[in-house]
C-alpha positions, 0 to 999 in steps of 0.5 A: 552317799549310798546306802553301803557307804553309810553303813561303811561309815556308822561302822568306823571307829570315830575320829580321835583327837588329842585334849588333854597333854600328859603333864595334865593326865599325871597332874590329875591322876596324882593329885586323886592319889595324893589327896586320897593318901592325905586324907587316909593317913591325916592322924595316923601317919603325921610325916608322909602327910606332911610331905604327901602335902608338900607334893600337892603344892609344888603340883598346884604350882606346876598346874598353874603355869602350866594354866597359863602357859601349857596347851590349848585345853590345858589353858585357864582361858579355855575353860574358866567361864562366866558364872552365868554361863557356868549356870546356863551349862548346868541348866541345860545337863540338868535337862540332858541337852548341853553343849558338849565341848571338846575341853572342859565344859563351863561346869568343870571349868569352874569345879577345877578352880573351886578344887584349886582354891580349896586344895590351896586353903588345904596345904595352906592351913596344913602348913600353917599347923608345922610352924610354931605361930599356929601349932595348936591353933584350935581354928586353924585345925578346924579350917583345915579338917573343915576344907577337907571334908568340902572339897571331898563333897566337892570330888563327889560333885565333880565325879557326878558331873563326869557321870552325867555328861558321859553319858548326856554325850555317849562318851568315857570321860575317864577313859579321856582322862587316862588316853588323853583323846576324845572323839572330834565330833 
């Protein structure tokens, strides 16, 4: 290659590849908005937290067939690891020398199924508290206030993460998430 086809090249745009389809783009930007909402109007406005609580699920549900069924990057099998290699992957962004992946890395695979897990025990506990079995079970409120304020620490790991690894792989993560495209290489 010649000196002006190199030039040439390092000035073209990189290539551009599809990752993430628009179902899991409108299922992540609306779960931020609804947990967001949920979390604002817990107290203060019982019946759209309610139903804020009733969207999150039938979206969870969504999520998980669309886990299974959806396309390559939207798949469980695409990014839920072992734990030693979720634990090697940390290791190596803590050190700025991770493997970067087209779809989720190991660590964002398992910090979706650890929001998964903890949005479930949410609406679950919410739910729980409108049925008169549990209306002011003091540990059900608990469990559910508690769960909150984990997977708002667990946002918070999760939003660190997306930093880290934009900047460990020079890339916009979040722009990823709105156009659903990364660089291929």
């Amino acid at each position: 290659m010649t000196t002006i086809e190199m030039k040439a090249a390092a000035n073209r745009p990189p290539q551009m590849v599809r990752v993430w389809d628009p179902l899991v783009r409108i299922f992540h930007w609306s779960l931020v908005t609804l947990f967001a909402f949920s979390f604002l109007t817990g107290d203060e406005w019982k019946s759209v937290h309610i139903y804020s609580g009733y969207v999150i699920i039938v979206l969870l549900a969504l999520r998980v067939i669309w886990g299974v069924v959806g396309s390559r990057h939207a798949r469980f099998s695409d990014f839920v690891y072992h734990p030693l290699t979720v634990l090697s992957h940390l290791r190596n962004s803590l050190a700025m020398r991770a493997k970067r992946y087209i779809g989720h890395n190991p660590a964002g695979g398992a910090m979706v199924v650890a929001l998964f897990f903890m949005l479930s025990g949410i609406v679950t506990t919410g739910y729980m508290m409108t049925t008169d079995a549990y209306w002011g079970i003091e540990w059900v409120e608990e469990t559910h206030k508690a769960l909150v304020y984990i997977t708002l620490g667990l946002v918070a790991l999760h939003i660190g993460g997306v930093v880290l690894a934009s900047i460990e792989h020079r890339e916009n993560l979040v722009r990823a998430m709105i156009t659903g495209r990364k660089r291929a290489n």
